[in-house]
Backbone as CSV, one residue per row, in Angstrom:
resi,resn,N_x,N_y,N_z,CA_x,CA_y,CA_z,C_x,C_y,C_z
1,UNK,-67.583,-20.185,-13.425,-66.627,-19.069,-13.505,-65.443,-19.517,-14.342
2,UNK,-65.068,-18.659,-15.112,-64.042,-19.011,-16.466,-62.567,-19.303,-15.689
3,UNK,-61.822,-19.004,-16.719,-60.327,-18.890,-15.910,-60.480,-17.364,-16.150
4,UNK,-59.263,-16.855,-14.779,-58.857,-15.962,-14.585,-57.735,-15.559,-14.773
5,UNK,-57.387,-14.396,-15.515,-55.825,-14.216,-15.778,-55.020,-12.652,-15.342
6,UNK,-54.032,-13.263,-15.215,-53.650,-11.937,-14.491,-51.573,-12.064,-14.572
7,UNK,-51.281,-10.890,-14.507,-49.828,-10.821,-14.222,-49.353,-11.542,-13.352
8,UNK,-48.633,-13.050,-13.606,-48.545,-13.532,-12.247,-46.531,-13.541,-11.961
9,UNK,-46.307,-12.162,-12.821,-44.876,-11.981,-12.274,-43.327,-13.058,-13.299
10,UNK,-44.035,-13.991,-13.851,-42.893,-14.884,-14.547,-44.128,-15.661,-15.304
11,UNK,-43.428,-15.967,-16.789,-43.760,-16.849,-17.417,-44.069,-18.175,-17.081
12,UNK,-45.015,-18.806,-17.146,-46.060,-20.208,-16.979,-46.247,-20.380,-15.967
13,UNK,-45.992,-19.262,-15.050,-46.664,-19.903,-13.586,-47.875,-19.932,-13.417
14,UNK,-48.085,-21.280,-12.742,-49.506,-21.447,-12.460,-50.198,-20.548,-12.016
15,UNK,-51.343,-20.334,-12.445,-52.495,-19.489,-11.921,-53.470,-20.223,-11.261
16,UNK,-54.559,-19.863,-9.821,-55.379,-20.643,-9.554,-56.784,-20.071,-9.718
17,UNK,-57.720,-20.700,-10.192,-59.217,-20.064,-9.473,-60.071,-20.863,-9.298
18,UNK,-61.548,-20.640,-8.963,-62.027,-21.438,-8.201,-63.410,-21.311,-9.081
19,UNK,-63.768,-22.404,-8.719,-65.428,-22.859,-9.395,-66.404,-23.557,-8.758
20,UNK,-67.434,-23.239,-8.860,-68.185,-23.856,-8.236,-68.489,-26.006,-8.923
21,UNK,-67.919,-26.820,-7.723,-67.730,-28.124,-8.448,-69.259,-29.309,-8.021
22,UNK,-69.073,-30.228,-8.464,-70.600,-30.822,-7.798,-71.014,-30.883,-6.716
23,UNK,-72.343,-30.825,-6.466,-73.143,-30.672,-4.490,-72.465,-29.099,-4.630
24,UNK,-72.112,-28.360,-5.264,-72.056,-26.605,-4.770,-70.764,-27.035,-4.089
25,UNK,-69.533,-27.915,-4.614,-68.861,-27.178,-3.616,-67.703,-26.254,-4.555
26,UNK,-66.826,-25.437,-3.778,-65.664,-24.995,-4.364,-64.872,-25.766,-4.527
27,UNK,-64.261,-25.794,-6.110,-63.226,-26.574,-6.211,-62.024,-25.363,-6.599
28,UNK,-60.800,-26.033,-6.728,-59.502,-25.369,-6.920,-59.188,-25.772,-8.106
29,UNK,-59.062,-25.351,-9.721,-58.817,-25.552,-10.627,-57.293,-24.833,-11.102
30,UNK,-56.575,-25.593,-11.224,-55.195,-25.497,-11.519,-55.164,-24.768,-13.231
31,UNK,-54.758,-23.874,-13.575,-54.382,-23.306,-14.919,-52.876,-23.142,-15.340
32,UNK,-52.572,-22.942,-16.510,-51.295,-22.532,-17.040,-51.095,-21.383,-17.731
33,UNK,-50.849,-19.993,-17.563,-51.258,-19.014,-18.560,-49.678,-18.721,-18.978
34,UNK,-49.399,-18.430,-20.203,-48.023,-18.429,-21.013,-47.965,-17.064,-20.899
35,UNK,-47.309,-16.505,-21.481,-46.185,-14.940,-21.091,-47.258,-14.796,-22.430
36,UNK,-48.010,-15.271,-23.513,-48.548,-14.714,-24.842,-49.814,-14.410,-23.835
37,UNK,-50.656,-14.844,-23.450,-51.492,-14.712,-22.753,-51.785,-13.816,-21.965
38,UNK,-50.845,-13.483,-20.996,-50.843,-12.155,-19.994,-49.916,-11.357,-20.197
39,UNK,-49.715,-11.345,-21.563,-49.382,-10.256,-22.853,-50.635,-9.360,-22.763
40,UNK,-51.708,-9.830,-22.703,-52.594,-8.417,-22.685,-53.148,-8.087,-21.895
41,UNK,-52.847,-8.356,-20.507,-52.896,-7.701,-19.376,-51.720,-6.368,-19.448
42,UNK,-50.250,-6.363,-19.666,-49.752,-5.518,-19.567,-50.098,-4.179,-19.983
43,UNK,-49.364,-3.500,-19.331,-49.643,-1.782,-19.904,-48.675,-1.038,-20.277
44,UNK,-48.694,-0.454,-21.050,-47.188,0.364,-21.373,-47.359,1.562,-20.615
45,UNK,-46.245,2.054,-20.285,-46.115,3.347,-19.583,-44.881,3.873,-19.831
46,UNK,-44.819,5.684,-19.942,-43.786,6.274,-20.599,-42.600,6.204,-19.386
47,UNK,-41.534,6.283,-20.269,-40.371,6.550,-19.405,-40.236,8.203,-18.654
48,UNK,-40.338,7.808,-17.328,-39.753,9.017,-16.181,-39.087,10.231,-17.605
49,UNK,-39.228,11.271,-16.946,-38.896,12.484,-17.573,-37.530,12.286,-17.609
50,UNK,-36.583,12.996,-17.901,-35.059,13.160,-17.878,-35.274,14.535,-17.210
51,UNK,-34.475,14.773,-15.761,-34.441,15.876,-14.667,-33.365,16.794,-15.847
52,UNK,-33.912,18.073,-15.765,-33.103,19.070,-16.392,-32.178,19.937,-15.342
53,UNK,-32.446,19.180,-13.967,-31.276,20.221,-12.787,-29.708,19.681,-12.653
54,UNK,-28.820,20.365,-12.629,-27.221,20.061,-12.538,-26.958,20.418,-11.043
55,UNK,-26.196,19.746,-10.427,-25.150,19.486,-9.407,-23.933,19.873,-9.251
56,UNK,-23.135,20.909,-8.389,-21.957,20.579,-8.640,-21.000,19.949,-7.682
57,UNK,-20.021,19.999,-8.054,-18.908,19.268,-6.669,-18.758,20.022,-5.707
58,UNK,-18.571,19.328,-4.563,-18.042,19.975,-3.079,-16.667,18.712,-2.731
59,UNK,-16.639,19.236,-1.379,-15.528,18.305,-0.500,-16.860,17.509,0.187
60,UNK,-16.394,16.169,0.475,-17.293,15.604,1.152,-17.390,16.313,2.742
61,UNK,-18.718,16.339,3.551,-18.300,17.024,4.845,-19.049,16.362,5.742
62,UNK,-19.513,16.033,6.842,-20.497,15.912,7.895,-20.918,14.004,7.851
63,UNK,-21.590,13.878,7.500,-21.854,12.030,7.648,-21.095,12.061,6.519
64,UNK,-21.487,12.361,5.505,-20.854,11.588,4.025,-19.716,11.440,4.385
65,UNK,-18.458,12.099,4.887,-17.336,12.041,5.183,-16.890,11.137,6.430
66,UNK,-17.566,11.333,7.753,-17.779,10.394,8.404,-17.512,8.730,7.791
67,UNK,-18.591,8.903,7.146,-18.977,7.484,6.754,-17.708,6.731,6.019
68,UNK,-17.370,7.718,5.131,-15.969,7.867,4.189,-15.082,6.995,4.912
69,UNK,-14.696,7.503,6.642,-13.439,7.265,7.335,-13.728,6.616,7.743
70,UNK,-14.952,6.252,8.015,-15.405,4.793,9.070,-15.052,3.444,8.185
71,UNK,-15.314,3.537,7.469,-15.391,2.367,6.176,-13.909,2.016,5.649
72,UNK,-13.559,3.338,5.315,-11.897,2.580,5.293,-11.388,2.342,6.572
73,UNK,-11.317,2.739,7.635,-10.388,2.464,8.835,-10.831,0.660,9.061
74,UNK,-12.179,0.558,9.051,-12.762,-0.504,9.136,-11.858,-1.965,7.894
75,UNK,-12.001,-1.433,7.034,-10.989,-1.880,5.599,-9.726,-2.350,6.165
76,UNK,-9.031,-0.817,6.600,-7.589,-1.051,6.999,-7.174,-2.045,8.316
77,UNK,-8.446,-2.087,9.154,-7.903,-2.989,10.356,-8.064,-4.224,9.389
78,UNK,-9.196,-5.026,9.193,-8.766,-5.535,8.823,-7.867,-6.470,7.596
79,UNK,-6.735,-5.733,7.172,-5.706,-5.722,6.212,-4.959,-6.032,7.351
80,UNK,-4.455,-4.773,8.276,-3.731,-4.606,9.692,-3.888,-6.015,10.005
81,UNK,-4.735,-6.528,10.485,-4.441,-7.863,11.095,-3.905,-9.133,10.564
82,UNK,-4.705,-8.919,8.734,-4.225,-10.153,8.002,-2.559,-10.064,8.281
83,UNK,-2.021,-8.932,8.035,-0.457,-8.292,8.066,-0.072,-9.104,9.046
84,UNK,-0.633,-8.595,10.368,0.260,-8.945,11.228,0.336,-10.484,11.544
85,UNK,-0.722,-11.126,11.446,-1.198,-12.539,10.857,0.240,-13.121,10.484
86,UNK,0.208,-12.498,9.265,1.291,-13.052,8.130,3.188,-13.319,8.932
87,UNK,2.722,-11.634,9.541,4.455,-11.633,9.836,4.573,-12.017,11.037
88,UNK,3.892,-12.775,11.793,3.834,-13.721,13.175,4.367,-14.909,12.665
89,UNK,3.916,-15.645,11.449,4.224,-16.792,10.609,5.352,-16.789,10.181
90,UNK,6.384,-15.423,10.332,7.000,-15.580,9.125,7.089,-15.363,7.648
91,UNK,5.875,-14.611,7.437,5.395,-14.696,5.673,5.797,-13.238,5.385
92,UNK,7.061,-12.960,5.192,7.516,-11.480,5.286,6.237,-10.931,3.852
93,UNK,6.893,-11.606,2.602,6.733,-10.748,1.663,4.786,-10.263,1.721
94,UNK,4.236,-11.654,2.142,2.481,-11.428,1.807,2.366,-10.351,3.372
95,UNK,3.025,-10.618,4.099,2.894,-9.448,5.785,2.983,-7.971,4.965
96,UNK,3.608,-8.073,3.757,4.455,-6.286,3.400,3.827,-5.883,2.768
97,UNK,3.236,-7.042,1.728,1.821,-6.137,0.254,1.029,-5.953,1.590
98,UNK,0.320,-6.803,2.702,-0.945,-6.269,3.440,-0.587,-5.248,4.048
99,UNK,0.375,-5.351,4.653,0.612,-3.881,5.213,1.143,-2.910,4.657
100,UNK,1.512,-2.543,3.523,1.409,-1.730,2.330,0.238,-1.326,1.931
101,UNK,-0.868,-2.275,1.503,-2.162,-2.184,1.343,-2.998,-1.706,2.706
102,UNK,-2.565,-1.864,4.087,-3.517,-1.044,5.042,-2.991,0.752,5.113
103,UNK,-1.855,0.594,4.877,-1.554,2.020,5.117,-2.025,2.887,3.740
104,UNK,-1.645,2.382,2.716,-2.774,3.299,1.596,-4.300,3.070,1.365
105,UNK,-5.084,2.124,2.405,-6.217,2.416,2.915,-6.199,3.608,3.761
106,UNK,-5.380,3.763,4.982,-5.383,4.896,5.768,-4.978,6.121,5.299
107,UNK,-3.960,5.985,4.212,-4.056,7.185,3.438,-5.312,8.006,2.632
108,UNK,-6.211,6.841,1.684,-7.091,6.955,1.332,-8.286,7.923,1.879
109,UNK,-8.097,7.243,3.651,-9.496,7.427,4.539,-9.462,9.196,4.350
110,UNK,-8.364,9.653,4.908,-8.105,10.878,5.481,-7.704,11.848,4.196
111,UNK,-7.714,11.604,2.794,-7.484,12.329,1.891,-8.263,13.337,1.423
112,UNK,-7.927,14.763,0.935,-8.826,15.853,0.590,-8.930,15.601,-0.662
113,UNK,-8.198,14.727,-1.688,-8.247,14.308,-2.794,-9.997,14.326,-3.368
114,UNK,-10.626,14.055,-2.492,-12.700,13.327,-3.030,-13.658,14.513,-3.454
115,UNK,-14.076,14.309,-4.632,-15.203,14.901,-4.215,-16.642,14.209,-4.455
116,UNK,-17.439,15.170,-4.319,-19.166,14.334,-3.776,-20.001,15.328,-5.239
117,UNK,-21.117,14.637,-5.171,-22.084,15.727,-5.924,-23.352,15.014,-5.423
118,UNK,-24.678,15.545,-5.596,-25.857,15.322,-5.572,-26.456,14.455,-6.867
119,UNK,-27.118,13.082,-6.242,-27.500,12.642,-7.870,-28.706,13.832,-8.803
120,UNK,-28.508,14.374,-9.612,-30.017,14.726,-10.220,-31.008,14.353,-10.295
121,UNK,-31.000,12.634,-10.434,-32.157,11.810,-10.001,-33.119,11.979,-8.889
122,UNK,-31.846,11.883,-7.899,-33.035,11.491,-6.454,-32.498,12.331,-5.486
123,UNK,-31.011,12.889,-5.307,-30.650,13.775,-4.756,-29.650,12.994,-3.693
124,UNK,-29.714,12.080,-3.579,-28.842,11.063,-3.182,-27.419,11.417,-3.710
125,UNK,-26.006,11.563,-2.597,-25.335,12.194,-2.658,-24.439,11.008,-3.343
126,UNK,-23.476,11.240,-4.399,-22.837,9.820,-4.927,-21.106,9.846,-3.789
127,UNK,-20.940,8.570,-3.994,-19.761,8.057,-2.869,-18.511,9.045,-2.767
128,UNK,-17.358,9.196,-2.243,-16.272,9.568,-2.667,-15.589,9.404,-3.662
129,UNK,-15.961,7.691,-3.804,-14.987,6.534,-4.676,-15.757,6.861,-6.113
130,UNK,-16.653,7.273,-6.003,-17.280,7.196,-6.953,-16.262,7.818,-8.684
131,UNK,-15.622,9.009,-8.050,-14.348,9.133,-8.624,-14.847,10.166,-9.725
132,UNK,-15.094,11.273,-8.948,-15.756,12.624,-9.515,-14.698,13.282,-9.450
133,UNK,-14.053,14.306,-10.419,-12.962,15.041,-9.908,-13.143,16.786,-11.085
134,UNK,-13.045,17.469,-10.906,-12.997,18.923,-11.816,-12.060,18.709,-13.017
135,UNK,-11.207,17.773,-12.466,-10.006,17.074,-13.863,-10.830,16.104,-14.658
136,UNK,-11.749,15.102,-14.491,-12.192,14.045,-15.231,-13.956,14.960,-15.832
137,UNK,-13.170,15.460,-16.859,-14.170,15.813,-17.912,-14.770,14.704,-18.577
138,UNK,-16.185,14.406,-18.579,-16.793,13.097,-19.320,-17.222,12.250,-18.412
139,UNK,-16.841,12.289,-17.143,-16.896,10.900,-16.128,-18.525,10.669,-15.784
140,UNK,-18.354,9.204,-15.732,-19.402,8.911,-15.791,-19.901,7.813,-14.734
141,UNK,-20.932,8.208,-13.784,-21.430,7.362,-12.307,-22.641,7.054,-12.605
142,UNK,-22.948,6.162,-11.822,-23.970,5.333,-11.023,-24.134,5.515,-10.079
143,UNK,-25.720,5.983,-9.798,-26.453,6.234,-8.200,-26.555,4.564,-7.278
144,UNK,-25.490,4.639,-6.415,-26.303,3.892,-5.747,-27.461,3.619,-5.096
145,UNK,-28.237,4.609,-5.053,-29.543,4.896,-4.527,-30.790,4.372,-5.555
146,UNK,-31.107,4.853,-6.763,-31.617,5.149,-7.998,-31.086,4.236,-9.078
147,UNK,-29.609,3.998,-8.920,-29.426,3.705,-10.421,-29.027,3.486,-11.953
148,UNK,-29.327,5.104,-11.480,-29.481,5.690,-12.705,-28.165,6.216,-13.245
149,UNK,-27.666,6.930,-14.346,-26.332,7.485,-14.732,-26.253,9.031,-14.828
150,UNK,-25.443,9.468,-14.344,-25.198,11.049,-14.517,-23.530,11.133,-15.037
151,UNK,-23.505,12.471,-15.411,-22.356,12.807,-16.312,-22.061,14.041,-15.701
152,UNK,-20.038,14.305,-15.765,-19.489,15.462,-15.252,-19.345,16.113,-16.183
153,UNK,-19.875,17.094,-16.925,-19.135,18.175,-18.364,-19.634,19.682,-17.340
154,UNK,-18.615,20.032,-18.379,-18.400,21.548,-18.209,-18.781,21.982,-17.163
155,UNK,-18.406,21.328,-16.282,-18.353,22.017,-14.298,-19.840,21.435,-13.430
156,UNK,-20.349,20.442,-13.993,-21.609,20.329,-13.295,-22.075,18.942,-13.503
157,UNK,-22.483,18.421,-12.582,-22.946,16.924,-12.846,-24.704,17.152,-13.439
158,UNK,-24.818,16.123,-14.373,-26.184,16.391,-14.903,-26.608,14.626,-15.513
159,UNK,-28.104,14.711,-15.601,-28.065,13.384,-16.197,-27.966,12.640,-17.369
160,UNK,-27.191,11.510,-17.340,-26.632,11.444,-18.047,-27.928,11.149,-20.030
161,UNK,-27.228,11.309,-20.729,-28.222,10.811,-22.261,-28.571,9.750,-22.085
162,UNK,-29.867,9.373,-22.330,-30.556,8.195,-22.131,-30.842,7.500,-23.448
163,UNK,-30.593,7.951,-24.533,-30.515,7.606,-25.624,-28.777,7.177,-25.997
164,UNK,-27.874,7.325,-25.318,-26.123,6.442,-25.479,-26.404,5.753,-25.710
165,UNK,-25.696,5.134,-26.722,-24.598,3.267,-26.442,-23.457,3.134,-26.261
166,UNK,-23.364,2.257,-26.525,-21.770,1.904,-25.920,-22.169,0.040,-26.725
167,UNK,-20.451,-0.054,-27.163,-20.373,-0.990,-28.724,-19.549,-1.948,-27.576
168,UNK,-19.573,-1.713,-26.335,-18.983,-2.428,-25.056,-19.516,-2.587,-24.046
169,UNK,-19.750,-3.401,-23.012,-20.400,-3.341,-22.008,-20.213,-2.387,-21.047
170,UNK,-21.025,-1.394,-20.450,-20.684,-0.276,-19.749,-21.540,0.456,-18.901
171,UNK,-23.059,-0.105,-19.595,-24.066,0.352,-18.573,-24.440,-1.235,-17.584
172,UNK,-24.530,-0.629,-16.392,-24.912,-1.588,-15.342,-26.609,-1.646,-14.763
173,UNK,-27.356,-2.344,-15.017,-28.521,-2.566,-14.284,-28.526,-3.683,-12.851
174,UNK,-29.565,-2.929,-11.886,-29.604,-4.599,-10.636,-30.504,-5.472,-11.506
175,UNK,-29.964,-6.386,-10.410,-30.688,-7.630,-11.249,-31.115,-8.377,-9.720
176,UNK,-32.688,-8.358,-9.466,-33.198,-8.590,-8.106,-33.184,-9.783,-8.052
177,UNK,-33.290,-10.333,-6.634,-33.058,-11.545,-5.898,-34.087,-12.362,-6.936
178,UNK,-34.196,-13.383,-7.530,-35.004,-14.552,-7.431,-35.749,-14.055,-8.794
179,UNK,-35.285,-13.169,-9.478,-36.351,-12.461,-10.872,-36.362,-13.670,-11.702
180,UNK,-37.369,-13.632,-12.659,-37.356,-14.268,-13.788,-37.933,-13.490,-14.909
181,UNK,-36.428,-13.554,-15.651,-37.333,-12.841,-17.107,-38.427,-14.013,-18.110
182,UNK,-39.192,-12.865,-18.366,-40.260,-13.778,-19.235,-39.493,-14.645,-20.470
183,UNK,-40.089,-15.707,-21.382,-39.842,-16.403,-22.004,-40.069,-15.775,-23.538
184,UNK,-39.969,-14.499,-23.680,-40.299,-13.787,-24.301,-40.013,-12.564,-24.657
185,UNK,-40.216,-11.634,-25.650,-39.988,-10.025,-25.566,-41.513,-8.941,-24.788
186,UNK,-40.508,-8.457,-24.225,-41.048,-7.752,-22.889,-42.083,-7.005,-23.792
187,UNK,-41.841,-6.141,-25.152,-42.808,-5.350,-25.578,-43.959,-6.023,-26.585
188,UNK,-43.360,-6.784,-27.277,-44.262,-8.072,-28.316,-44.628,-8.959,-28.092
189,UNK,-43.869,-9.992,-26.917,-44.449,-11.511,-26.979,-43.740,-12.276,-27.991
190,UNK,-43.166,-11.969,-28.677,-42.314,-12.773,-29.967,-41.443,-13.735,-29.112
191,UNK,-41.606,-15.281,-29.415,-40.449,-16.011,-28.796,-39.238,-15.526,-28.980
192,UNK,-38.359,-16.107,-27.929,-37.065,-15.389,-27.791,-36.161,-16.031,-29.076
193,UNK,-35.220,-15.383,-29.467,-34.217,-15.599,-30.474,-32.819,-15.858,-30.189
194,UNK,-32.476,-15.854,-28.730,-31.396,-16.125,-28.623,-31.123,-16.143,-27.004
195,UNK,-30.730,-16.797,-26.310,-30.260,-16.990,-24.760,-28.917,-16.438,-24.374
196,UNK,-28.861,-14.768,-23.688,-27.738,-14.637,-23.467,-27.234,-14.472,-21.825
197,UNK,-25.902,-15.000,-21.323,-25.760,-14.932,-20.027,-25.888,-13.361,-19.439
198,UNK,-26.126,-13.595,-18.201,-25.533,-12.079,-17.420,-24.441,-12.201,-16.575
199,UNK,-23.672,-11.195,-15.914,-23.216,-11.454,-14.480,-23.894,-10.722,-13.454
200,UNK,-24.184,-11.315,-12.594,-24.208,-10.998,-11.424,-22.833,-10.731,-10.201
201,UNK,-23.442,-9.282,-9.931,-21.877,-8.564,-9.213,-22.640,-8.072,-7.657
């Protein structure tokens, strides 16, 4: 039995298979298959449609809002405590930014200032913070759910052009626990031309 090859998720990782070795028995034959190699295992597949449905703003209401006040109050205690922390010590001025900083958390919590929309993507409702407003013509979010980017124009959230750039860093992708990009270009196999960092946030 030959070698076997297959997507094994990252460049040069070992692959194993098995053969029949002398007296019939199975042996375990250790392989190396390169990212050129299980280059033609891959498959191309088209990119997801672009959703043609729009969203518009509300007030946040029911959990979403809930959740809203739980999270800052949660925030503000503890600020509240670093504060009071501070001004037990003596540390007037760092006691006054924290407790400055818990009370415009608590302002925050309880503000009608927010609004919410539905992602177009997945329907996944985007945050408060997310920082949607009927004033910010152009604004532009990220699903935490999905991902993906949507855009506020002319009264309605919709998704965003998938064909943009930006001559600055501005779109955000995850970047999963423990990934390894191949040693290579994802669509050709052409060795790489250049090593650039990421951050991880």
């Amino acid at each position: 039995m030959g070698r076997q090859r297959g997507w094994a998720g990252q460049c040069e990782r070992p692959i194993y298979c098995k053969q029949s070795g002398p007296r019939g028995r199975s042996e375990e034959i250790h392989t190396m298959a390169t990212y050129q190699e299980l280059l033609g295992n891959l498959i191309d597949s088209e990119d997801p449609a672009v959703p043609q449905r729009t969203t518009s703003l509300a007030k946040p209401v029911g959990p979403v809002r809930t959740k809203h006040i739980v999270t800052n109050c949660a925030i503000a205690a503890l600020f509240g405590l670093i504060a009071g922390a501070f001004f037990y010590y003596s540390h007037w001025i760092l006691g006054g930014v924290f407790g400055l900083l818990t009370v415009l958390i608590l302002l925050a919590a309880f503000s009608s200032s927010y609004w919410v929309a539905a992602c177009p993507y997945c329907a996944a409702v985007f945050e408060p913070m997310a920082g949607l407003s009927p004033e910010k013509e152009g604004k532009v979010v990220q699903c935490k759910s999905c991902f993906e980017y949507s855009e506020y124009s002319g009264g309605r959230v919709r998704a965003h052009d998938p064909n943009a750039v930006s001559e600055v860093p501005k779109f955000v992708s995850p970047v999963f626990s423990d990934g390894v990009w191949p040693k290579g270009c994802v669509a050709c196999g052409a060795a790489p031309t250049r090593l650039d960092a990421h951050n991880r946030q």
